[in-house]
CHARMM internal coordinates of N, CA and C (Angstrom, degrees):
IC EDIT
DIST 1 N 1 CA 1.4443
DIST 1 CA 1 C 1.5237
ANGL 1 N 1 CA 1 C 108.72
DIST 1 C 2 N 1.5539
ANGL 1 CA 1 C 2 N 129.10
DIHE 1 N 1 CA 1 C 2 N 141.51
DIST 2 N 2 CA 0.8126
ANGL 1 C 2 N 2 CA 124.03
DIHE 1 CA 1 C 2 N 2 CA -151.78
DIST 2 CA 2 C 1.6277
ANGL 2 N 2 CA 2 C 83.60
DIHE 1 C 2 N 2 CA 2 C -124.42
DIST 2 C 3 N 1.2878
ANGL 2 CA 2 C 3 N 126.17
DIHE 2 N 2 CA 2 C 3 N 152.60
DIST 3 N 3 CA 1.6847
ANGL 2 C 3 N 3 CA 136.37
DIHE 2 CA 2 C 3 N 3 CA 170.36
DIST 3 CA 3 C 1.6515
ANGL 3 N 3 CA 3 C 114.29
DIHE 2 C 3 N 3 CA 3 C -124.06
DIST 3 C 4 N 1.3435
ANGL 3 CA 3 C 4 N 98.11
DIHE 3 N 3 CA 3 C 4 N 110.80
DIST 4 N 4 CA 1.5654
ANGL 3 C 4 N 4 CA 101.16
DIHE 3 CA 3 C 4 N 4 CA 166.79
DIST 4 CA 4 C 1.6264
ANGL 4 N 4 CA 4 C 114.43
DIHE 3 C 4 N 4 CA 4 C -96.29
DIST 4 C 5 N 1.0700
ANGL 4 CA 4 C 5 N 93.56
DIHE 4 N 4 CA 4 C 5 N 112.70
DIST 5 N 5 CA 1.6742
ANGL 4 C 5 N 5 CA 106.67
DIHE 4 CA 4 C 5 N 5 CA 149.92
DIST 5 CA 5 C 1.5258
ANGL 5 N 5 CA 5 C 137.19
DIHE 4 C 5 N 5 CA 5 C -94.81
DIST 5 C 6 N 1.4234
ANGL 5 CA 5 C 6 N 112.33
DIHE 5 N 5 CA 5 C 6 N 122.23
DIST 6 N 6 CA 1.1569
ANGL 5 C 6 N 6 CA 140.81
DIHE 5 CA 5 C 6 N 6 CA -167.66
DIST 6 CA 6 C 1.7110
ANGL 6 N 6 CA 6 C 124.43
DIHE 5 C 6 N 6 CA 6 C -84.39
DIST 6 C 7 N 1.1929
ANGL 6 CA 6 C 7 N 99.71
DIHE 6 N 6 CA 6 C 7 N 116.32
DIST 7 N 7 CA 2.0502
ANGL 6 C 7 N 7 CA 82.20
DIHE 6 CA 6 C 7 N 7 CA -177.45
DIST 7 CA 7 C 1.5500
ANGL 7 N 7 CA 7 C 101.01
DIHE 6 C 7 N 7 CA 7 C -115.27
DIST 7 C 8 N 1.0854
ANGL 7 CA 7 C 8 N 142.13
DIHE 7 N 7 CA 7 C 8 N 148.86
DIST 8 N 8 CA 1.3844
ANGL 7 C 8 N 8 CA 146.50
DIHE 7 CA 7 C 8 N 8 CA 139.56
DIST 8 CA 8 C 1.2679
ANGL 8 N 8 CA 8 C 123.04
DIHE 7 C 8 N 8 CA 8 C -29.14
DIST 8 C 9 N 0.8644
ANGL 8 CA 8 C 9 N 122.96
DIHE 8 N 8 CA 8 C 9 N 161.05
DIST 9 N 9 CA 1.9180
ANGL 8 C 9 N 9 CA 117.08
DIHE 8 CA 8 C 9 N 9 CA 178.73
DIST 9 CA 9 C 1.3383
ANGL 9 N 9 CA 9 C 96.61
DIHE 8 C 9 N 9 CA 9 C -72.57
DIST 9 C 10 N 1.5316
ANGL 9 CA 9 C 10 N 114.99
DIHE 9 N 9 CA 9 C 10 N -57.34
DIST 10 N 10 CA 1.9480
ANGL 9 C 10 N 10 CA 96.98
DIHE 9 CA 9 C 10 N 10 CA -165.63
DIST 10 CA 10 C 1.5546
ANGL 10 N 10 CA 10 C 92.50
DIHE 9 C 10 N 10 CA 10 C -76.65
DIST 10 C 11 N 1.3434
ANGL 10 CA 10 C 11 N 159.40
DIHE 10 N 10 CA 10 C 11 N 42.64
DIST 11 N 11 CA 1.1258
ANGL 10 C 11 N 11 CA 155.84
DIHE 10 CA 10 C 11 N 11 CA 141.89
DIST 11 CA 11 C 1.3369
ANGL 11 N 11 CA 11 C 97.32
DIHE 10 C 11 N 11 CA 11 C -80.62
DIST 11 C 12 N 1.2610
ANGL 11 CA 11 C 12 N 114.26
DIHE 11 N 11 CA 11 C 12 N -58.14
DIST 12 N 12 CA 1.5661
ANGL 11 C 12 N 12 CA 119.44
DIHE 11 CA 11 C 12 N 12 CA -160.06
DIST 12 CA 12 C 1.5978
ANGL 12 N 12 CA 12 C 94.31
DIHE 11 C 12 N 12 CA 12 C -88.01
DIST 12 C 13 N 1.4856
ANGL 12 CA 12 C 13 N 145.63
DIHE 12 N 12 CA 12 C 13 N -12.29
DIST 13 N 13 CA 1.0914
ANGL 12 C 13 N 13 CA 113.13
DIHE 12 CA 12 C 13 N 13 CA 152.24
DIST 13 CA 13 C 1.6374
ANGL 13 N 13 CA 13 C 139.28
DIHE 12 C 13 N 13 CA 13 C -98.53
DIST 13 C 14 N 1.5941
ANGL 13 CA 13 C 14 N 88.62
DIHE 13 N 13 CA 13 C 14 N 8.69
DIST 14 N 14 CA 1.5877
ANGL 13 C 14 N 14 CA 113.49
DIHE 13 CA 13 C 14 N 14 CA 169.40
DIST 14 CA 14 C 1.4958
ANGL 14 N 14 CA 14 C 97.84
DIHE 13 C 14 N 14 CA 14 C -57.44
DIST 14 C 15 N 1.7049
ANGL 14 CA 14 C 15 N 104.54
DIHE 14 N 14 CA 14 C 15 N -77.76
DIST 15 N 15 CA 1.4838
ANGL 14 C 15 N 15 CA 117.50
DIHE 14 CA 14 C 15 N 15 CA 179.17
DIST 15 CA 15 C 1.6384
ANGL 15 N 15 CA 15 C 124.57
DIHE 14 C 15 N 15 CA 15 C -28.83
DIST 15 C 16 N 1.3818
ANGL 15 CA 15 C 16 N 98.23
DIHE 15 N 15 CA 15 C 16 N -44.67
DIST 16 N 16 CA 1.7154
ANGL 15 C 16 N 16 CA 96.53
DIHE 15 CA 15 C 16 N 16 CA 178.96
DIST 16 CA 16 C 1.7821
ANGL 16 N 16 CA 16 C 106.10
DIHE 15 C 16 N 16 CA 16 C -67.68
DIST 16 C 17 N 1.3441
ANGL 16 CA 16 C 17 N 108.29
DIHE 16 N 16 CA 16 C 17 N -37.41
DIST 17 N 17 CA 1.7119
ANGL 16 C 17 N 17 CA 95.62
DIHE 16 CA 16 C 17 N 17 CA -164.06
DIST 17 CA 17 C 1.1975
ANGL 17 N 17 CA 17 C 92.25
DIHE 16 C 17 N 17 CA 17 C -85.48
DIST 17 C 18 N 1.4124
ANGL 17 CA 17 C 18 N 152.01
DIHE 17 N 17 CA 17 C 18 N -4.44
DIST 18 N 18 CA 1.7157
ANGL 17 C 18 N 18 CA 129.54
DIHE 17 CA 17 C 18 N 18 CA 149.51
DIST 18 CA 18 C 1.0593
ANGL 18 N 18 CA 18 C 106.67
DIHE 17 C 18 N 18 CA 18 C -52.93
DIST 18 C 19 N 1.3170
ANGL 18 CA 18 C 19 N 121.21
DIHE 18 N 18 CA 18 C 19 N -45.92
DIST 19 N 19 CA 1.1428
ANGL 18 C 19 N 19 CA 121.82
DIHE 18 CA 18 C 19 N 19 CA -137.72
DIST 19 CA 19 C 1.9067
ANGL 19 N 19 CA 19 C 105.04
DIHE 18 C 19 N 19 CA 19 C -84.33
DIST 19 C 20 N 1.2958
ANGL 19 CA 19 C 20 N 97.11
DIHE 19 N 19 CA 19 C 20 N -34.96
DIST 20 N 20 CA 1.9091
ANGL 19 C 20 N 20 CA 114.75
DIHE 19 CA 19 C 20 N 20 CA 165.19
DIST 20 CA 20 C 1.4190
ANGL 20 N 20 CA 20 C 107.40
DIHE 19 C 20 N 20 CA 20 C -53.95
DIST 20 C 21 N 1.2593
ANGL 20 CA 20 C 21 N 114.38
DIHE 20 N 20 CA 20 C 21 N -31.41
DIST 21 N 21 CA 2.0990
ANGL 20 C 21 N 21 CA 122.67
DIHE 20 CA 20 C 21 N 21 CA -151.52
DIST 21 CA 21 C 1.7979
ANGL 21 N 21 CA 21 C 78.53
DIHE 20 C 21 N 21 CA 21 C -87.27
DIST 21 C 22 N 1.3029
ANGL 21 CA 21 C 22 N 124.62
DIHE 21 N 21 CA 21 C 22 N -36.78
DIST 22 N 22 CA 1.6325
ANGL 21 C 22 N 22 CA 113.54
DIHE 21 CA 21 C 22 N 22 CA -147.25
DIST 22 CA 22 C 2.1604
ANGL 22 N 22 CA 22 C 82.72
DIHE 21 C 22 N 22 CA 22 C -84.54
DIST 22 C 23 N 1.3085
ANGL 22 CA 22 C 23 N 119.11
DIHE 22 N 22 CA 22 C 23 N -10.13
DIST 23 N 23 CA 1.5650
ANGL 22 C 23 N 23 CA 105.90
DIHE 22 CA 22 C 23 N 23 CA -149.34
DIST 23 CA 23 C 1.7789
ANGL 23 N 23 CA 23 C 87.57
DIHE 22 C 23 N 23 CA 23 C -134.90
DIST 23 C 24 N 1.4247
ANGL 23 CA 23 C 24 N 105.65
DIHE 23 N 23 CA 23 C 24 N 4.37
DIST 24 N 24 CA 1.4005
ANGL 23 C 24 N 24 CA 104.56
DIHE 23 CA 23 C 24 N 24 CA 152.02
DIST 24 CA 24 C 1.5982
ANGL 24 N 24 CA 24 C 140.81
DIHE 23 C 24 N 24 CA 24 C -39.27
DIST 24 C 25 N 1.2462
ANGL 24 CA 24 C 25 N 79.55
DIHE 24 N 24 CA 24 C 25 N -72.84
DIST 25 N 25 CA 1.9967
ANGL 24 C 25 N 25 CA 98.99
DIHE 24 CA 24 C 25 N 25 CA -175.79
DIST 25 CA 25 C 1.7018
ANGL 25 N 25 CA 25 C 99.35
DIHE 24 C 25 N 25 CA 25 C -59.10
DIST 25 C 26 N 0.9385
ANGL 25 CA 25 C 26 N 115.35
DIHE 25 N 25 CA 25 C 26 N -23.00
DIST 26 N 26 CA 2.1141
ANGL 25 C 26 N 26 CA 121.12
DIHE 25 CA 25 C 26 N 26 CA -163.41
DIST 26 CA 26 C 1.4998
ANGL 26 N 26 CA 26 C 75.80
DIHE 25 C 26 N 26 CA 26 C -65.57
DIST 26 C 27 N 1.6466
ANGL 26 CA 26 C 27 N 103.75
DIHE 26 N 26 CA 26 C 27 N -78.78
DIST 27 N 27 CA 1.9306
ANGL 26 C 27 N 27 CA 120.56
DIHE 26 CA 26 C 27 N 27 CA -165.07
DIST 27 CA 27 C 1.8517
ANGL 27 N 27 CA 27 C 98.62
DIHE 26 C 27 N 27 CA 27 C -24.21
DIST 27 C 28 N 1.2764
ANGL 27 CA 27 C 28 N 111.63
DIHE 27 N 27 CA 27 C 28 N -70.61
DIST 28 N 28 CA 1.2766
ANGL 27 C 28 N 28 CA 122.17
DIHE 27 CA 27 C 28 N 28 CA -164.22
DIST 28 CA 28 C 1.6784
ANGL 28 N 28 CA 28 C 117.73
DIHE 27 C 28 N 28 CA 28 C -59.41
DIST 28 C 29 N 1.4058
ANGL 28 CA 28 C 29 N 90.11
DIHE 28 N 28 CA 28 C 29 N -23.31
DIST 29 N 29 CA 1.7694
ANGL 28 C 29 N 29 CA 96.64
DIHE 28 CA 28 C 29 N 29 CA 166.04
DIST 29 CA 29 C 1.5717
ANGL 29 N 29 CA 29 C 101.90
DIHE 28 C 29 N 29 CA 29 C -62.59
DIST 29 C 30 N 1.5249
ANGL 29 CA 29 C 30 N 121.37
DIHE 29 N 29 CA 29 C 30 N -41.92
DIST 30 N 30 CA 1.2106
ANGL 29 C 30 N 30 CA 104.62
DIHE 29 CA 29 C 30 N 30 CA -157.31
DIST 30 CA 30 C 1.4463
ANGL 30 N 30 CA 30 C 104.74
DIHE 29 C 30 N 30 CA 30 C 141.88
DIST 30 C 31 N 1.6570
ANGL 30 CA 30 C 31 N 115.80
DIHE 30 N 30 CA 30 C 31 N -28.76
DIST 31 N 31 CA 1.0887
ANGL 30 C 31 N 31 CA 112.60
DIHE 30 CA 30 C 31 N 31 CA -146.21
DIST 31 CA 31 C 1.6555
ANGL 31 N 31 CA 31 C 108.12
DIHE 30 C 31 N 31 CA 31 C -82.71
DIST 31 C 32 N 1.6508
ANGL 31 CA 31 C 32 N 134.26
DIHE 31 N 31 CA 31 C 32 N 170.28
DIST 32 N 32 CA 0.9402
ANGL 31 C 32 N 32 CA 141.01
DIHE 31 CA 31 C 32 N 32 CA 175.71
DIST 32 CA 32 C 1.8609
ANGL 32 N 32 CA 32 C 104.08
DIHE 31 C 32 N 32 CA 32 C -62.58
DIST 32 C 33 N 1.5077
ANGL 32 CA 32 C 33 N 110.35
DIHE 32 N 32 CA 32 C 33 N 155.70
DIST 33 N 33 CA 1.8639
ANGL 32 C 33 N 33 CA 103.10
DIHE 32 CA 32 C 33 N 33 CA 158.51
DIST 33 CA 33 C 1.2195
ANGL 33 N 33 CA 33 C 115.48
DIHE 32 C 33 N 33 CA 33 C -69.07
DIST 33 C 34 N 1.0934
ANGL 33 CA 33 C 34 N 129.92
DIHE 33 N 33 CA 33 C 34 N -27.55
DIST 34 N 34 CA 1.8098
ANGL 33 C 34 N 34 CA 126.65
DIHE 33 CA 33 C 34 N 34 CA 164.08
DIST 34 CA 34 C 1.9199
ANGL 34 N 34 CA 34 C 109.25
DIHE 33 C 34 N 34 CA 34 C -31.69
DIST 34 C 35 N 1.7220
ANGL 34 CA 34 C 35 N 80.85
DIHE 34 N 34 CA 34 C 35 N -79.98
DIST 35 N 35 CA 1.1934
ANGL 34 C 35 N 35 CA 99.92
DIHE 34 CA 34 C 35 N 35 CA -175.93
DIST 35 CA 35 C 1.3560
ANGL 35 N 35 CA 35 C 126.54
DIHE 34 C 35 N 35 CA 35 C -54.46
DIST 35 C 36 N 1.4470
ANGL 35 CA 35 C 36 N 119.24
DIHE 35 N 35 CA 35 C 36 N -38.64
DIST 36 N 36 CA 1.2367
ANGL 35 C 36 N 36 CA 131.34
DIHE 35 CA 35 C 36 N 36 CA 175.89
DIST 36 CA 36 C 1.7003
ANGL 36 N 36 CA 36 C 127.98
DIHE 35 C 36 N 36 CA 36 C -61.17
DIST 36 C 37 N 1.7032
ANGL 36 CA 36 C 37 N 87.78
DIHE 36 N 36 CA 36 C 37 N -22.60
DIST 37 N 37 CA 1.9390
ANGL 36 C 37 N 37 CA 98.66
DIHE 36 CA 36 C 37 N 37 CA 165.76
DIST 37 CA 37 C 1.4856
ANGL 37 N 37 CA 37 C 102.14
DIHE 36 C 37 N 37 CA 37 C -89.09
DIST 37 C 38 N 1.2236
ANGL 37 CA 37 C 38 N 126.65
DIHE 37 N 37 CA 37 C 38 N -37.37
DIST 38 N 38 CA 1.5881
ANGL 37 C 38 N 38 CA 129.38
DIHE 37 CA 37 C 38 N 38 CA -157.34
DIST 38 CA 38 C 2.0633
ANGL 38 N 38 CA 38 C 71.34
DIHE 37 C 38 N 38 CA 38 C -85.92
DIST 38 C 39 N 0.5286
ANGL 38 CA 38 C 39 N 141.83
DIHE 38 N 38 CA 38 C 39 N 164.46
DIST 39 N 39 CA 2.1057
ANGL 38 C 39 N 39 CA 147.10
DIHE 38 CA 38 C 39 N 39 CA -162.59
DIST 39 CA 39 C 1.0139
ANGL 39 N 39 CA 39 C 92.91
DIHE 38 C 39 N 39 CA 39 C 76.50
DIST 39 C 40 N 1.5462
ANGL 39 CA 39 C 40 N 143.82
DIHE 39 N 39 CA 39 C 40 N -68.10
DIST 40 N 40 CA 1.6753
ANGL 39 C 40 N 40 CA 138.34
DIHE 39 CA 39 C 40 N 40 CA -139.34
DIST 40 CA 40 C 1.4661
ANGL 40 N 40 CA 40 C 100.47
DIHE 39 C 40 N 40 CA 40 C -98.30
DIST 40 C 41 N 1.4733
ANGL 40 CA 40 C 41 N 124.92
DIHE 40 N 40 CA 40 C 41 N 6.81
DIST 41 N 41 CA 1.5332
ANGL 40 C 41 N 41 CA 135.06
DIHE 40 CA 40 C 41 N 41 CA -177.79
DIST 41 CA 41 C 1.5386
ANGL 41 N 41 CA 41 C 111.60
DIHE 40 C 41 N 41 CA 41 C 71.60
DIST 41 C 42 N 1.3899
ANGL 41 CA 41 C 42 N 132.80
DIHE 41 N 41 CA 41 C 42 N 27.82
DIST 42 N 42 CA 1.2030
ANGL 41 C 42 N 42 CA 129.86
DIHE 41 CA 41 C 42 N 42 CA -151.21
DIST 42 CA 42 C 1.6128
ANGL 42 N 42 CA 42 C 107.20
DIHE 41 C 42 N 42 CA 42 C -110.15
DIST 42 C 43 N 1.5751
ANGL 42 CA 42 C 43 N 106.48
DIHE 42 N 42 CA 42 C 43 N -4.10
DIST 43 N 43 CA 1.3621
ANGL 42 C 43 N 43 CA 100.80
DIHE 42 CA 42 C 43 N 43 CA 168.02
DIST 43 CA 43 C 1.8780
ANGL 43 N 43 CA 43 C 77.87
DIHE 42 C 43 N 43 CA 43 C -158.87
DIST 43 C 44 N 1.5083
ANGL 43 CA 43 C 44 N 99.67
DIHE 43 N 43 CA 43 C 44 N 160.36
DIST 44 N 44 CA 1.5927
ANGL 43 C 44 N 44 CA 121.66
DIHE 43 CA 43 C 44 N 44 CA 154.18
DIST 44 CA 44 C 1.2788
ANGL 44 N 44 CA 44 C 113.36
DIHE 43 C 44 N 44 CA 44 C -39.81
DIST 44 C 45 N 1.4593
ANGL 44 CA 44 C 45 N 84.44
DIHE 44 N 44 CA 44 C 45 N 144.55
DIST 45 N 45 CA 1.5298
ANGL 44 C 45 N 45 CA 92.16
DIHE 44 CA 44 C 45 N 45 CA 131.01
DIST 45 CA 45 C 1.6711
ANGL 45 N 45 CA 45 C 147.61
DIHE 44 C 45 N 45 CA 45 C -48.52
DIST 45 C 46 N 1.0259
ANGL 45 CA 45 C 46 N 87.23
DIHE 45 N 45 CA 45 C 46 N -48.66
DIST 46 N 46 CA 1.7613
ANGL 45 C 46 N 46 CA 109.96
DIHE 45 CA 45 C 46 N 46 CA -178.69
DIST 46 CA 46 C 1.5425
ANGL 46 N 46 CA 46 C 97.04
DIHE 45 C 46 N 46 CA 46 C -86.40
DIST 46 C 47 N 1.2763
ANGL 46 CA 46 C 47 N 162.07
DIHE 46 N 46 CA 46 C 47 N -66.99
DIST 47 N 47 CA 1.0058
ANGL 46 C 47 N 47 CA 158.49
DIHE 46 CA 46 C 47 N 47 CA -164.25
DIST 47 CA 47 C 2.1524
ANGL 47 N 47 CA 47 C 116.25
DIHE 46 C 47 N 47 CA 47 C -119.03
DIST 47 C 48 N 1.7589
ANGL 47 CA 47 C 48 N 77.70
DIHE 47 N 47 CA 47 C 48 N 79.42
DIST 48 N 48 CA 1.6970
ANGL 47 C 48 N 48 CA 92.36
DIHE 47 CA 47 C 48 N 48 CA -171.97
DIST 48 CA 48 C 1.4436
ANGL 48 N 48 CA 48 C 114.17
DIHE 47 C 48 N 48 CA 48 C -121.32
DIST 48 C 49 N 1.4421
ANGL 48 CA 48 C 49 N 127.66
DIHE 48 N 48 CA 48 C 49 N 48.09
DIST 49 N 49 CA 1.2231
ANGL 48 C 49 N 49 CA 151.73
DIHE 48 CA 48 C 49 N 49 CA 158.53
DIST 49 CA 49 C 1.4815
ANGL 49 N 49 CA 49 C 124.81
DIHE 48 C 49 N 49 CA 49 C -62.78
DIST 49 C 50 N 1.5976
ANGL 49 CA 49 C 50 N 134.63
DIHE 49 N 49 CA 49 C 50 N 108.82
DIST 50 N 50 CA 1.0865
ANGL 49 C 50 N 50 CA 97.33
DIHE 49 CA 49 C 50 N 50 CA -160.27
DIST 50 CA 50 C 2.0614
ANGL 50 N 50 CA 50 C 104.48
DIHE 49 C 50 N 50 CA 50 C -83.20
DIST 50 C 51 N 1.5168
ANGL 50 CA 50 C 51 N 94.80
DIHE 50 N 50 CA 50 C 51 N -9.65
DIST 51 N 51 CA 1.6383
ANGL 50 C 51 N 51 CA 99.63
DIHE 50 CA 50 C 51 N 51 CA 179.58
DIST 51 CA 51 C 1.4486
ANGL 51 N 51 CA 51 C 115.80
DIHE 50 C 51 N 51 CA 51 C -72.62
DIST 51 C 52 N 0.9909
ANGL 51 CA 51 C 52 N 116.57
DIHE 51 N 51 CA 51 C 52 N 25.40
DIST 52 N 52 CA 1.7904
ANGL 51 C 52 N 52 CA 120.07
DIHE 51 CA 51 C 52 N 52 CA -172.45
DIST 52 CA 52 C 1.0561
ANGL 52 N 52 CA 52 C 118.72
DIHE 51 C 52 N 52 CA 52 C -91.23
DIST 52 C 53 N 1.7529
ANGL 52 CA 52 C 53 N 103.31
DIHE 52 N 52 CA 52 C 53 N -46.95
DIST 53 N 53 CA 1.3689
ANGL 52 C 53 N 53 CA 135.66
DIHE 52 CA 52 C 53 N 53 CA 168.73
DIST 53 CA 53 C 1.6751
ANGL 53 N 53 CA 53 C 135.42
DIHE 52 C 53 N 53 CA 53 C -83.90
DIST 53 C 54 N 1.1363
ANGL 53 CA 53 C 54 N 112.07
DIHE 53 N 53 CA 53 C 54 N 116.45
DIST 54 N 54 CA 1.8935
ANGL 53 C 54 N 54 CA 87.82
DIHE 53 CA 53 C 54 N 54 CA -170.38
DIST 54 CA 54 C 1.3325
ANGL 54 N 54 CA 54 C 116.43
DIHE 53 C 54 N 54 CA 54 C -84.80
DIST 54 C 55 N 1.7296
ANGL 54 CA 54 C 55 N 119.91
DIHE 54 N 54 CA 54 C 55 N -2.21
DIST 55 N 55 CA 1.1811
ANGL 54 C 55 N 55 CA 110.66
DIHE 54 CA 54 C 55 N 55 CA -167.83
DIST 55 CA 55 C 1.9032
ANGL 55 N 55 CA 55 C 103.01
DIHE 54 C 55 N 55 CA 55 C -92.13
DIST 55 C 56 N 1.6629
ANGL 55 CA 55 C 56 N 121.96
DIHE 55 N 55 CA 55 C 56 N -16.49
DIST 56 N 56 CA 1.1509
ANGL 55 C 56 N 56 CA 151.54
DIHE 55 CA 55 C 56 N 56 CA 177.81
DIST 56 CA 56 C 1.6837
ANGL 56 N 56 CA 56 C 86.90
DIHE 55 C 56 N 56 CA 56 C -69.72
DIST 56 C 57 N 1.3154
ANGL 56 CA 56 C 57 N 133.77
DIHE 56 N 56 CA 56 C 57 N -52.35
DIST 57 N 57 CA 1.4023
ANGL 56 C 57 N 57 CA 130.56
DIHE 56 CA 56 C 57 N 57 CA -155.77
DIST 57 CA 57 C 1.7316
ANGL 57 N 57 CA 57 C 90.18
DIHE 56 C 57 N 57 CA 57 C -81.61
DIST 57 C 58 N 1.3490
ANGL 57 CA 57 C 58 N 108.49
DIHE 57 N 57 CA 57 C 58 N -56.02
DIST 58 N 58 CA 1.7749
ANGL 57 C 58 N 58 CA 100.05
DIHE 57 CA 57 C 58 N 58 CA -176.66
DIST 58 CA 58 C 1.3857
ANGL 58 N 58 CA 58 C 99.83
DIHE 57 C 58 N 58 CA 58 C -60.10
DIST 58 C 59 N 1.4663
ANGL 58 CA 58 C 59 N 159.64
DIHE 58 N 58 CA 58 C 59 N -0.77
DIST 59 N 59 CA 1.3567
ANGL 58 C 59 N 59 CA 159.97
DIHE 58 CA 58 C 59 N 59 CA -169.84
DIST 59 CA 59 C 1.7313
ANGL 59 N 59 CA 59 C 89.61
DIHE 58 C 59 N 59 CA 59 C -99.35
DIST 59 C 60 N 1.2560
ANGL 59 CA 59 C 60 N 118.39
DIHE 59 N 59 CA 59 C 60 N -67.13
DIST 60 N 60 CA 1.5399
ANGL 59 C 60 N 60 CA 120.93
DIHE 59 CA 59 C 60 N 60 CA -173.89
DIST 60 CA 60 C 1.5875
ANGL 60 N 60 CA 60 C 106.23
DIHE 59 C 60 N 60 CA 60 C -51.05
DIST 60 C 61 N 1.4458
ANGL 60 CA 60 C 61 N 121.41
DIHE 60 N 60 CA 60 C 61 N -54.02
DIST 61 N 61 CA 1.2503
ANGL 60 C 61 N 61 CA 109.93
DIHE 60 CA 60 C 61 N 61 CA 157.83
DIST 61 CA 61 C 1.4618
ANGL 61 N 61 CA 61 C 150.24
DIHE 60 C 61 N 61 CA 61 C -28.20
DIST 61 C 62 N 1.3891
ANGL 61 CA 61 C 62 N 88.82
DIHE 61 N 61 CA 61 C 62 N -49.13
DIST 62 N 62 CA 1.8521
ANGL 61 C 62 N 62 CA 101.61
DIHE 61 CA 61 C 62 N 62 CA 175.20
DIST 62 CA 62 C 1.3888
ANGL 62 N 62 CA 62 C 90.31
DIHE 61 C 62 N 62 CA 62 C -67.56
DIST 62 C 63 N 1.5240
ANGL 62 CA 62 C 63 N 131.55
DIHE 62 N 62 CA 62 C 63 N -69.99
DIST 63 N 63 CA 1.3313
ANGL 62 C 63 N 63 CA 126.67
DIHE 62 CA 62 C 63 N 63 CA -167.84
DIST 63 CA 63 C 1.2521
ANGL 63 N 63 CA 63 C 110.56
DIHE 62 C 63 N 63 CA 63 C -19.39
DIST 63 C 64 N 1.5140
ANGL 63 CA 63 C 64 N 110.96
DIHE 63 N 63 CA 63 C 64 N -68.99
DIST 64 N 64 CA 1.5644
ANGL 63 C 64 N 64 CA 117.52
DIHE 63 CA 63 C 64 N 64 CA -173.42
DIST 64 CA 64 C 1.3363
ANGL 64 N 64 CA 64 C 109.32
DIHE 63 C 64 N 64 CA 64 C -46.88
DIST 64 C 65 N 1.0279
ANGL 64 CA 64 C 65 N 132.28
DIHE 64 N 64 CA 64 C 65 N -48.29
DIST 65 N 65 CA 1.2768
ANGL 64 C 65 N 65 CA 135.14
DIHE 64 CA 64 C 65 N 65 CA 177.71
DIST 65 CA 65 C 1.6288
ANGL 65 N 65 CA 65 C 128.48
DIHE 64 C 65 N 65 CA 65 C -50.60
DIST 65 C 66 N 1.6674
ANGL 65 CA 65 C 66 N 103.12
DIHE 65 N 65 CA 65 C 66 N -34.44
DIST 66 N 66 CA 1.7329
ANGL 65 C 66 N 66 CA 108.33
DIHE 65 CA 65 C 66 N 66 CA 179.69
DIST 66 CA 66 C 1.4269
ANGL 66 N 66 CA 66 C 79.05
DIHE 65 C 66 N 66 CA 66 C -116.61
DIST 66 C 67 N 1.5162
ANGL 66 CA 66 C 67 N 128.00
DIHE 66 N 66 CA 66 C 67 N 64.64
DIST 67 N 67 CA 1.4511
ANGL 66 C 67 N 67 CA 139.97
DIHE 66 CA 66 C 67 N 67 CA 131.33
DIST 67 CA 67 C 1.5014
ANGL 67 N 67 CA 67 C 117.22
DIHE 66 C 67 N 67 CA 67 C 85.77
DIST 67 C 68 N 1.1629
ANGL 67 CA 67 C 68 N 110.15
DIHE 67 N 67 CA 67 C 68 N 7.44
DIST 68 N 68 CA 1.4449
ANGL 67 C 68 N 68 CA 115.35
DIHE 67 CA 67 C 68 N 68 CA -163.41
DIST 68 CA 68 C 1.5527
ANGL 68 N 68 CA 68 C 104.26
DIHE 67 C 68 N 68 CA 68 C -97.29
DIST 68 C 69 N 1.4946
ANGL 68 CA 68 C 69 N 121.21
DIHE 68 N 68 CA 68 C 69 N 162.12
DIST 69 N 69 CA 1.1955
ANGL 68 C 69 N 69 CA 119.07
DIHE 68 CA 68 C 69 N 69 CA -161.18
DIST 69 CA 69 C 1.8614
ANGL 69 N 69 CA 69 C 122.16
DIHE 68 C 69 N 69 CA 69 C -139.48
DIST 69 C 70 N 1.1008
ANGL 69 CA 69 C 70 N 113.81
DIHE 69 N 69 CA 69 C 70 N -179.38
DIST 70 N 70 CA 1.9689
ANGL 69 C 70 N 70 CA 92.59
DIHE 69 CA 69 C 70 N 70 CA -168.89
DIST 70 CA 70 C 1.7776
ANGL 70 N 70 CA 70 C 75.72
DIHE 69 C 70 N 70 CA 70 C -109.66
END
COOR INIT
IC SEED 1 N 1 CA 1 C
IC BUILD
């Protein structure tokens, strides 16, 4: 049996701006968005892509958006 879960848009854009706040301080170090999720524990080691994930890609997005850059 398979379970879909459903988020709302402001659910799902709640989720992204935690999710920016936890991979903040990395960016501002300097660091790449790769790197800056693989620091905040948000992906492996072994699987640290940020294109793998789409909810990581809508996160890189917002970044771009409050000015931040790859």
């Amino acid at each position: 049996m398979i379970t879909v879960i459903s988020q709302s848009t402001s659910e799902r854009l709640e989720e992204t701006r935690q999710l920016f706040l936890q991979i903040k301080p990395f960016l501002d170090e300097g660091l790449s968005f790769n790197k800056a999720f693989l620091k905040a524990g948000l992906f492996s080691s072994e699987n640290y892509s940020v294109s793998n994930q789409k909810w990581s890609r809508d996160v890189v997005e917002y970044a771009k958006k409050q000015g931040y850059r790859v």
